[in-house]
Each structure stands twice: as C-alpha cells, then as structure tokens.
The first five atom37 places (N, CA, C, CB, O) and aatype in JSON, in Angstrom:
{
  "aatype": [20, 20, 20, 20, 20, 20, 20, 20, 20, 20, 20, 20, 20, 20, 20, 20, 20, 20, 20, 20, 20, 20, 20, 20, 20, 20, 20, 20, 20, 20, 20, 20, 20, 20, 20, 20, 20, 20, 20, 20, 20, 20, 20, 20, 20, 20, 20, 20, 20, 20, 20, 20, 20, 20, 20, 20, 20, 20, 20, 20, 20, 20, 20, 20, 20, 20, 20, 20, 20, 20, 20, 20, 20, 20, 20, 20, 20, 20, 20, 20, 20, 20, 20, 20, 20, 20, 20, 20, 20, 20, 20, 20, 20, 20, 20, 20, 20, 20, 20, 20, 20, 20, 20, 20],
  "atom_mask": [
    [1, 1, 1, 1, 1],
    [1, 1, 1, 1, 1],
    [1, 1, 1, 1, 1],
    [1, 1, 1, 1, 1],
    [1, 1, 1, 1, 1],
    [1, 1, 1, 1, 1],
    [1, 1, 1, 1, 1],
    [1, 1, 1, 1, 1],
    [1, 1, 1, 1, 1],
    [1, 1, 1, 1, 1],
    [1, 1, 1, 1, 1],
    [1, 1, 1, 1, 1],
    [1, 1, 1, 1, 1],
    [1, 1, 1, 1, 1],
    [1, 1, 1, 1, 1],
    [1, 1, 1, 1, 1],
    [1, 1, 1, 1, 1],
    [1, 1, 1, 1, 1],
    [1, 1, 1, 1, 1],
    [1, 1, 1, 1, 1],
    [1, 1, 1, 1, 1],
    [1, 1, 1, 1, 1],
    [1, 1, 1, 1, 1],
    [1, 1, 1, 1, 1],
    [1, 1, 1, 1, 1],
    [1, 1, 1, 1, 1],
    [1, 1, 1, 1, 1],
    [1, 1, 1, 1, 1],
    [1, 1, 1, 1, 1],
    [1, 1, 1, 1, 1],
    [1, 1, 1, 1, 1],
    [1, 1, 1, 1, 1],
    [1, 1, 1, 1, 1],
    [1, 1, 1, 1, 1],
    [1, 1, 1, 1, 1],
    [1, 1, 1, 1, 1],
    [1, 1, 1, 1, 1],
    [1, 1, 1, 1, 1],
    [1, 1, 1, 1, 1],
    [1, 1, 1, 1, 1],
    [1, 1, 1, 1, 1],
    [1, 1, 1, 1, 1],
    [1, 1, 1, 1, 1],
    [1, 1, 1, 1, 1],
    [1, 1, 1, 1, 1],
    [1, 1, 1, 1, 1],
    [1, 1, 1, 1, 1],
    [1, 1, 1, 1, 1],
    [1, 1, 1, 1, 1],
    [1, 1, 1, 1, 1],
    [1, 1, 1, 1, 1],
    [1, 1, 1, 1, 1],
    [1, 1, 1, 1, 1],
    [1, 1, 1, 1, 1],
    [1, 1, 1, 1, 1],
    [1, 1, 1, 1, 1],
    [1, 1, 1, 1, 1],
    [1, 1, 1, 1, 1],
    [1, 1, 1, 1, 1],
    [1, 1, 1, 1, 1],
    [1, 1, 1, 1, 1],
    [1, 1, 1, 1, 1],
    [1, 1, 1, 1, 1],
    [1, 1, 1, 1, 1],
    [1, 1, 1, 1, 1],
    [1, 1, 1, 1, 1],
    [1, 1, 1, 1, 1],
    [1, 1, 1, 1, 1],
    [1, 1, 1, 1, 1],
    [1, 1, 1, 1, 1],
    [1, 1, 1, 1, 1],
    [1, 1, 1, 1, 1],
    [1, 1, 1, 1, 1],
    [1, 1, 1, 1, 1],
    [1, 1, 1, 1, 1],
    [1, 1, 1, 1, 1],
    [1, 1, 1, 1, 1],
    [1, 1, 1, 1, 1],
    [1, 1, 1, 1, 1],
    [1, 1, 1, 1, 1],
    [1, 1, 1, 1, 1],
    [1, 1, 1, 1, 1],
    [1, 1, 1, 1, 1],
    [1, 1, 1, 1, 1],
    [1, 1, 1, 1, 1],
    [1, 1, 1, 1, 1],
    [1, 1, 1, 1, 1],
    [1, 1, 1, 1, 1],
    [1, 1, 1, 1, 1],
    [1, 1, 1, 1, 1],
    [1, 1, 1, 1, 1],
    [1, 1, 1, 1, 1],
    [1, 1, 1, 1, 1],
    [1, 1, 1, 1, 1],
    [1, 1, 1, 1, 1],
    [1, 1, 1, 1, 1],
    [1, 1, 1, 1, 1],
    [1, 1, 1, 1, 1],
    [1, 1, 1, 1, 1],
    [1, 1, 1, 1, 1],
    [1, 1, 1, 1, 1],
    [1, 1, 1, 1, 1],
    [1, 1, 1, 1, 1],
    [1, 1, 1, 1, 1]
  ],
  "atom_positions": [
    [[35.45, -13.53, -47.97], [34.9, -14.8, -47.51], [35.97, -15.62, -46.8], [34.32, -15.58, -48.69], [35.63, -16.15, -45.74]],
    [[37.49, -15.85, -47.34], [38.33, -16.29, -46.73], [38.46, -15.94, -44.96], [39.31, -15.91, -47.56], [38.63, -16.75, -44.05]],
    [[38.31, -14.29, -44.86], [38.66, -14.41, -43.44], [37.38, -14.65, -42.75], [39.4, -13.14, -42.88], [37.42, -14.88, -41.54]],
    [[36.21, -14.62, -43.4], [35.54, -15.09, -42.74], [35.54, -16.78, -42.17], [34.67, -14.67, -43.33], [35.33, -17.15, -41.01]],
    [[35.79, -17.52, -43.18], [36.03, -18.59, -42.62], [37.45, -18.71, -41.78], [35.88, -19.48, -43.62], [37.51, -19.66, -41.0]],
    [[38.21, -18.14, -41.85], [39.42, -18.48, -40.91], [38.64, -18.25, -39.68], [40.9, -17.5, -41.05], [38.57, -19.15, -38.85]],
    [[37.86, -16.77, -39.44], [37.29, -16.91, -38.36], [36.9, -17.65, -37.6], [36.77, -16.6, -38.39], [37.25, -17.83, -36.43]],
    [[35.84, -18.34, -38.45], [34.4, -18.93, -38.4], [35.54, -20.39, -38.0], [33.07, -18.85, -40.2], [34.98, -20.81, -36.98]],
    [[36.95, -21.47, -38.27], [37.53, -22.21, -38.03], [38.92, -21.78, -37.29], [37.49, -22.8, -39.02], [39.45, -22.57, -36.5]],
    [[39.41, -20.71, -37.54], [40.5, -20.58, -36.63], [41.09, -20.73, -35.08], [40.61, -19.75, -36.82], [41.83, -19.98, -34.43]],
    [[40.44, -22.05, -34.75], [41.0, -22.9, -33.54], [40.08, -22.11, -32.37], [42.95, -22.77, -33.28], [40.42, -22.16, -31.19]],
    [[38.92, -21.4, -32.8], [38.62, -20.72, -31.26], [37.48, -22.48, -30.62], [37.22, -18.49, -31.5], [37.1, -23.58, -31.03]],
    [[37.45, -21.54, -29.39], [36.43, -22.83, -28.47], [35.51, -22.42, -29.37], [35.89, -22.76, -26.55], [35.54, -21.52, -30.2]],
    [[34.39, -23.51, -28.97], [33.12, -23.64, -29.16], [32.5, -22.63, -28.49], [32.67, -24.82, -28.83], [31.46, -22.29, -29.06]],
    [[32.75, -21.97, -27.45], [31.83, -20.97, -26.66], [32.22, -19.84, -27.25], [31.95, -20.87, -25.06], [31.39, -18.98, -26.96]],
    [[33.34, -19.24, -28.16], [33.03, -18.21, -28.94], [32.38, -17.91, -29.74], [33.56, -17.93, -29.29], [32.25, -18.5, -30.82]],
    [[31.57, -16.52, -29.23], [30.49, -15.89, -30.35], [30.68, -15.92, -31.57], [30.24, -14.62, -30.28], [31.77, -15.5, -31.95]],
    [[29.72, -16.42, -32.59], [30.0, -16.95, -34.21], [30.57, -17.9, -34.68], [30.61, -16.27, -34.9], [30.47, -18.05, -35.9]],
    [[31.57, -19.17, -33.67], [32.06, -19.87, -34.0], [30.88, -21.46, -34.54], [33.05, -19.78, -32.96], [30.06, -21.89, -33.73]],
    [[30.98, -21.84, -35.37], [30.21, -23.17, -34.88], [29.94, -24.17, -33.73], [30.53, -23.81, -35.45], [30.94, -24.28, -33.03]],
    [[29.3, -24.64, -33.48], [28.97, -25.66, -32.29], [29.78, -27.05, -32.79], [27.09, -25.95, -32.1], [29.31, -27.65, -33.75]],
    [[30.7, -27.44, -32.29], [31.47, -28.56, -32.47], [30.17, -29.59, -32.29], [32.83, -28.71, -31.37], [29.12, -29.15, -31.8]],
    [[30.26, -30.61, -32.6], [29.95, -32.1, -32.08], [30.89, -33.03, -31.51], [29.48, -32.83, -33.06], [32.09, -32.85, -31.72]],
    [[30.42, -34.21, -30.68], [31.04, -34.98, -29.7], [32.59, -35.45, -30.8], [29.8, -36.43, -29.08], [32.54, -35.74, -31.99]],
    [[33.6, -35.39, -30.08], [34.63, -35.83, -30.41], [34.74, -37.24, -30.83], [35.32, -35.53, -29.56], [34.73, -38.03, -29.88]],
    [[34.86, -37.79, -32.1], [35.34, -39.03, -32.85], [36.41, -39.47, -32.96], [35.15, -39.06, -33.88], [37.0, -38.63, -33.64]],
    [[37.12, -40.28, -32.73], [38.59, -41.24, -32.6], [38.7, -41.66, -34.14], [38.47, -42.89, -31.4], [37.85, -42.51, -34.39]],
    [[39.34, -41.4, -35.04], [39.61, -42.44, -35.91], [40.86, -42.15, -36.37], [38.66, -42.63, -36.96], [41.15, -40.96, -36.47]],
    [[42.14, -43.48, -36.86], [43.08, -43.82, -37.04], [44.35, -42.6, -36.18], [42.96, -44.06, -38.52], [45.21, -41.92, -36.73]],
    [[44.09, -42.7, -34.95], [44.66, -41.41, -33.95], [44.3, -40.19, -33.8], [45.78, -41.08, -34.15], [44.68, -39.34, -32.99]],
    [[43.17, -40.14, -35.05], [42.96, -38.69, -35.16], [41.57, -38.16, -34.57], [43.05, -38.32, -36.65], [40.62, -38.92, -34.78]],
    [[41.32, -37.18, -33.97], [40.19, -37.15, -33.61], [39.24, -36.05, -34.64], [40.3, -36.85, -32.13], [39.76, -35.07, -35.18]],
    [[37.77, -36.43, -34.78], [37.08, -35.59, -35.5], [36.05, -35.18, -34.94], [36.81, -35.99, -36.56], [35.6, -35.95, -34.08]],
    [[35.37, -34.02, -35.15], [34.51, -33.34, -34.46], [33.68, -32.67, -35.99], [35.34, -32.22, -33.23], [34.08, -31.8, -36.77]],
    [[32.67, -33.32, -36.0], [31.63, -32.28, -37.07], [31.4, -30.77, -36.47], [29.85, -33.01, -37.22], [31.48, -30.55, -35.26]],
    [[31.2, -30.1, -37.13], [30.52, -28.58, -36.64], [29.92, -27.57, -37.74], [31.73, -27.66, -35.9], [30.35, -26.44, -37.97]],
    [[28.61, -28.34, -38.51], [28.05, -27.76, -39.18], [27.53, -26.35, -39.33], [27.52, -28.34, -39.19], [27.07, -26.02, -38.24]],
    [[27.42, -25.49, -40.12], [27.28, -24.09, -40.35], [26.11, -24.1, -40.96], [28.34, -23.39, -41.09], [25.9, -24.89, -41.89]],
    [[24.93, -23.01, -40.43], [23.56, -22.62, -40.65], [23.8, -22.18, -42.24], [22.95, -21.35, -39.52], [24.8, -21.5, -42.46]],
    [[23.16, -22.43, -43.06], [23.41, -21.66, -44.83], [21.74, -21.7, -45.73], [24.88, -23.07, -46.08], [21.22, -22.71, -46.19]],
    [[21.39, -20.85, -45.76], [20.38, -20.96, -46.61], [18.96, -21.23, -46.32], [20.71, -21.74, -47.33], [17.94, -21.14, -47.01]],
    [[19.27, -21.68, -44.79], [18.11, -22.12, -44.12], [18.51, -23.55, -43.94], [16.74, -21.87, -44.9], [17.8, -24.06, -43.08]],
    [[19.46, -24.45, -44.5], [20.19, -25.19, -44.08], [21.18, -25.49, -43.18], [20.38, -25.3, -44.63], [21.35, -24.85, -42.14]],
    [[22.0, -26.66, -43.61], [23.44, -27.19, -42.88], [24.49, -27.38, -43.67], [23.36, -28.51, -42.2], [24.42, -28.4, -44.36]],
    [[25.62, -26.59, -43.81], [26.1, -26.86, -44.72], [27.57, -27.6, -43.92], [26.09, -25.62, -45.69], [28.21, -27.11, -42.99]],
    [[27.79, -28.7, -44.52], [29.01, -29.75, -44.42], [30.05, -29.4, -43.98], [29.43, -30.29, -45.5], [30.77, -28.98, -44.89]],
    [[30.79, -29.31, -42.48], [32.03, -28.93, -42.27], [32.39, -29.75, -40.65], [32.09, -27.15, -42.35], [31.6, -30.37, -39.95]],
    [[33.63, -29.53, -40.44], [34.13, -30.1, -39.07], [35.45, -29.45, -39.05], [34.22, -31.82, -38.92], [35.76, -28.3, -39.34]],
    [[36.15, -30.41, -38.66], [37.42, -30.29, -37.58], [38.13, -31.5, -37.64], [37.0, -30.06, -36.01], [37.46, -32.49, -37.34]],
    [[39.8, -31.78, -38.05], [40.25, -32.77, -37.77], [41.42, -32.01, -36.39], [40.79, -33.58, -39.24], [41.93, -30.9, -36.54]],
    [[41.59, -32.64, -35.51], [42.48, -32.54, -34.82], [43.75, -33.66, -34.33], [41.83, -32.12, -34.03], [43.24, -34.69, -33.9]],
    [[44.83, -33.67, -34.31], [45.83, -33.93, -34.28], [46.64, -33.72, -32.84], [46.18, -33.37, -35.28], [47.16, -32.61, -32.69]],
    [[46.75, -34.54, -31.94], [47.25, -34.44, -30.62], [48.56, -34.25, -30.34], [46.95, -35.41, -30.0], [49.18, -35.29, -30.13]],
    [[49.16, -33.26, -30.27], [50.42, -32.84, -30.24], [51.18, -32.64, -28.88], [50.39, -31.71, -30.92], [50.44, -32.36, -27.93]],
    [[52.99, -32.76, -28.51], [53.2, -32.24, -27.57], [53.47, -30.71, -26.86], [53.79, -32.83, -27.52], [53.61, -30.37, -25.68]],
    [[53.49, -29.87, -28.23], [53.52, -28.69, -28.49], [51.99, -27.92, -28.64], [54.35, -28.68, -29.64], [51.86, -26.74, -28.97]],
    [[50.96, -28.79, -28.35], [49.68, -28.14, -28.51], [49.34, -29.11, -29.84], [49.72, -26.28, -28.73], [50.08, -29.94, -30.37]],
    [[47.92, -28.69, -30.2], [47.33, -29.88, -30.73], [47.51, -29.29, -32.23], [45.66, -30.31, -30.15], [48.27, -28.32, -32.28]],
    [[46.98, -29.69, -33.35], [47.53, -29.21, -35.11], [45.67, -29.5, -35.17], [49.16, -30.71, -36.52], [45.1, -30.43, -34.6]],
    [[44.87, -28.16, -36.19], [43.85, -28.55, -36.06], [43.93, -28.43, -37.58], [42.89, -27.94, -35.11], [44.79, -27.69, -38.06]],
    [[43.02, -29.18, -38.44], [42.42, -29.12, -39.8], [41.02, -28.63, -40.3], [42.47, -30.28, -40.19], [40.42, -29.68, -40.57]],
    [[40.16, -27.52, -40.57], [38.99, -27.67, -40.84], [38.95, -27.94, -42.52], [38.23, -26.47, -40.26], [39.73, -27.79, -43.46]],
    [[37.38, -28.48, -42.27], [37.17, -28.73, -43.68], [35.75, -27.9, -44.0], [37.09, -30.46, -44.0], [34.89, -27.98, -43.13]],
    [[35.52, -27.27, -44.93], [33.78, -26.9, -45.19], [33.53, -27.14, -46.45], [33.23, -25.32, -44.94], [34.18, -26.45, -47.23]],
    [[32.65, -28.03, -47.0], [32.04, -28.78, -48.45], [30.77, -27.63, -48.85], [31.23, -30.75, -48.09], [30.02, -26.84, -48.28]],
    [[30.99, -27.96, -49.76], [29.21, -27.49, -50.13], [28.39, -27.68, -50.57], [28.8, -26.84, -50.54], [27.68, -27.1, -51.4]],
    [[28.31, -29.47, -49.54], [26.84, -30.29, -49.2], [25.98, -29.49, -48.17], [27.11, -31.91, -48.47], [26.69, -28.93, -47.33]],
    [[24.79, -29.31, -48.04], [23.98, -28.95, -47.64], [22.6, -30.24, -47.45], [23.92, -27.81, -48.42], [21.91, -31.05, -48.07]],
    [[22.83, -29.74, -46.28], [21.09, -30.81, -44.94], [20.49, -30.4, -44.59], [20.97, -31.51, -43.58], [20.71, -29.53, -43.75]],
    [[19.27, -30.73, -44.98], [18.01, -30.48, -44.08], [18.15, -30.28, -42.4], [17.07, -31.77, -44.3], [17.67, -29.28, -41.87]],
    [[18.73, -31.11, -41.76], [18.73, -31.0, -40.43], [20.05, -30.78, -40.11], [18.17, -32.09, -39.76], [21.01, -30.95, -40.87]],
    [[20.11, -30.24, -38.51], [21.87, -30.26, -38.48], [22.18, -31.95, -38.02], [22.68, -28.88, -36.97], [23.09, -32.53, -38.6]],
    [[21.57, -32.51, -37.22], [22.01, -33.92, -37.34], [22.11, -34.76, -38.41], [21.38, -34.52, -36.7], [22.12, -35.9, -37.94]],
    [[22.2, -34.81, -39.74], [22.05, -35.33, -40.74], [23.54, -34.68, -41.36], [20.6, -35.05, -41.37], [24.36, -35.39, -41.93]],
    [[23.7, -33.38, -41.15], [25.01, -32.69, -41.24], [26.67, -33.08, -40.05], [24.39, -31.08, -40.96], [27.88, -33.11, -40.27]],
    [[26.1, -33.24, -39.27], [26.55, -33.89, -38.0], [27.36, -35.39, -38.49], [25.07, -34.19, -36.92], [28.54, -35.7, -38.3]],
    [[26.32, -36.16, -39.17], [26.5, -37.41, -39.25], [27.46, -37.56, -40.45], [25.22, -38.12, -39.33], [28.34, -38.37, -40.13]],
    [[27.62, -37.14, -41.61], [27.86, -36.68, -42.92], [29.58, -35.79, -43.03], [26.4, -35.61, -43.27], [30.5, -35.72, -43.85]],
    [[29.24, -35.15, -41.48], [30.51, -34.39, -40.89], [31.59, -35.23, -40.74], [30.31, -33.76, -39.54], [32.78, -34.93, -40.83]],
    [[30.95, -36.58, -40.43], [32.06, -37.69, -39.18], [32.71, -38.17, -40.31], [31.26, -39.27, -37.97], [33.93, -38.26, -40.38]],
    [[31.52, -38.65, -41.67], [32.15, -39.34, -42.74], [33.01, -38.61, -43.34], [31.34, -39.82, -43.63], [34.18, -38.98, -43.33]],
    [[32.69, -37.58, -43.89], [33.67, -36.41, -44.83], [34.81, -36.3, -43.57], [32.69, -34.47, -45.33], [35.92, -35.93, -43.96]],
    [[34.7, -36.56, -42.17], [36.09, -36.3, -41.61], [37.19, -37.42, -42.27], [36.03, -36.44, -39.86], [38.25, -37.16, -42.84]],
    [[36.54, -38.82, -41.99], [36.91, -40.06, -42.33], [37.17, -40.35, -43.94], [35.87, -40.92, -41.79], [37.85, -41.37, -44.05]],
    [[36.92, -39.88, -44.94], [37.59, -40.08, -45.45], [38.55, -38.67, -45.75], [37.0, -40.78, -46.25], [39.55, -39.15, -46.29]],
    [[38.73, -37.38, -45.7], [39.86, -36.83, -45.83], [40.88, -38.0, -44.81], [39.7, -35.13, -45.36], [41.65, -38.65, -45.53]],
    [[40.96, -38.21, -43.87], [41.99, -38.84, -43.01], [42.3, -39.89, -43.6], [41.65, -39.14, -41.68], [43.52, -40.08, -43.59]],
    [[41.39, -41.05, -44.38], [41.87, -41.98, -45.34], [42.69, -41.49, -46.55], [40.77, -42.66, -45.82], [43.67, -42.1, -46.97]],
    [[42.28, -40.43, -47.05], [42.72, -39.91, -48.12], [43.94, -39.06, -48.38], [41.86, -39.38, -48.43], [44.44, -39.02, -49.5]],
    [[44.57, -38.18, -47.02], [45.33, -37.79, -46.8], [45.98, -38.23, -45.72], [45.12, -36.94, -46.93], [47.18, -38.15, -46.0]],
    [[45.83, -38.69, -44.47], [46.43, -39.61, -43.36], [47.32, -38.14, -42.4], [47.74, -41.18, -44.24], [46.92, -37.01, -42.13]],
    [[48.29, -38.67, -42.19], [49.31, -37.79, -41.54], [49.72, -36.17, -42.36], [50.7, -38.8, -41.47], [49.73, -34.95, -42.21]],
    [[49.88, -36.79, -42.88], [50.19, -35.38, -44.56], [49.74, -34.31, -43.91], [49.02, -35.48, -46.42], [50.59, -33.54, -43.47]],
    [[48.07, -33.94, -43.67], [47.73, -32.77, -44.07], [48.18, -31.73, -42.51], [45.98, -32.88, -44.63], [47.7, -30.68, -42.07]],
    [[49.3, -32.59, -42.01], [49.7, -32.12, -40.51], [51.43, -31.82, -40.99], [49.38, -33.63, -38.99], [52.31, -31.35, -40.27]],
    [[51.52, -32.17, -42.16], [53.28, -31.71, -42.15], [53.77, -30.66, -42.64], [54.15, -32.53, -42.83], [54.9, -30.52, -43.12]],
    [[52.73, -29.67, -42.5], [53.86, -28.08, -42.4], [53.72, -27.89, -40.83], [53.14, -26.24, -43.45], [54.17, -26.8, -40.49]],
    [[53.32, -28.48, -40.02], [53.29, -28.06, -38.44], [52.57, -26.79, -38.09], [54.74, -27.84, -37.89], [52.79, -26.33, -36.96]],
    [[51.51, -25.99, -39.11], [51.19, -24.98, -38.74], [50.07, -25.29, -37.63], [50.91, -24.21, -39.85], [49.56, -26.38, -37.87]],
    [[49.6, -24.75, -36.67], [48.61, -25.01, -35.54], [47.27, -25.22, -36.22], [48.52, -23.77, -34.47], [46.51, -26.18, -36.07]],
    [[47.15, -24.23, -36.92], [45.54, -24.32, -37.86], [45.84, -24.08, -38.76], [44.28, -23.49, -37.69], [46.79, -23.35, -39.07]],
    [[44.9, -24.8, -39.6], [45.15, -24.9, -41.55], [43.88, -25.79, -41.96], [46.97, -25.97, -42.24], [43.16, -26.39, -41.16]],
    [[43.73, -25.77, -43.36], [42.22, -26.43, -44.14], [42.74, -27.33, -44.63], [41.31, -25.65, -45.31], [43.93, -27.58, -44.84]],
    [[41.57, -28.01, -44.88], [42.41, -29.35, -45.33], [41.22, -29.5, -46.82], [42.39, -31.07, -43.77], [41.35, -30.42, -47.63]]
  ]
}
C-alpha cells in the first residue's frame, strides 16, 4: 500500500495516468495547497498537497486522512481545511529535511 501511495503522491503532474486530479491552487501562510481527493469505496477519500516554493525546485508534502465524502467537491473543500491546519500545526517544520517529496 505504501508504494502505492508514493505513487499515487510522488510529485507527478496531474496529467499522469493514476495520479489524482489536483484542485485550484490555495495560498496560505506562503504555502500553497492544492486538494486532490482519491475515488474509495464509491467515495472521496481526504487528501491533497502542500507545496513549498523553493529555489532549488519546489518541497512537496502530501497528506491522505481517512475521511471519506459523498461528493468530490465536499472532499475538495475539506482538502483546503485539512491542508490549513497541518500548516498551522506544523508551519515550516514539515519542509526541514529538504527532501523534494515526503508526507506529512
């Protein structure tokens, strides 16, 4: 299951086959967040993307919960919050081993 999710988050675009569909990019406290909920059960299950703007290339964070939505916009929306508070909750931190991609 692990490499599946590295897959399924390991920094590819959005136009790669199996990856999730990002949502519109969110600004908060420098950081930008992007929901990108995953089909589960006949559901949506809770995940995104924190990204981190770097001069060396950007530091990305995914996260995947296991809240589950009826709709993917309801997952979408739920995405932005669960981005917002890991970033309250951890801030800069979850960017200081410098690895390019990592979970948060």
């Amino acid at each position: 299951m692990a490499s599946f999710l590295s897959k399924l988050f390991g920094g590819a675009s959005n136009k790669e086959p199996g990856s999730p569909e990002r949502g519109d990019p969110v600004t908060y406290e420098g950081l930008i967040i992007q929901a990108a909920p995953v089909p589960a059960e006949g559901q949506w299950r809770l995940a995104g993307v924190i990204i981190k703007e770097a001069e060396g290339g950007n530091l990305e964070r995914s996260y995947l919960r296991a809240d589950l939505f009826a709709s993917r916009e309801e997952a979408m929306e739920f995405g932005i919050r669960k981005g917002r508070q890991i970033i309250d909750e951890q801030g800069q931190r979850m960017f200081a081993n410098g690895e390019p991609v990592g979970r948060v």
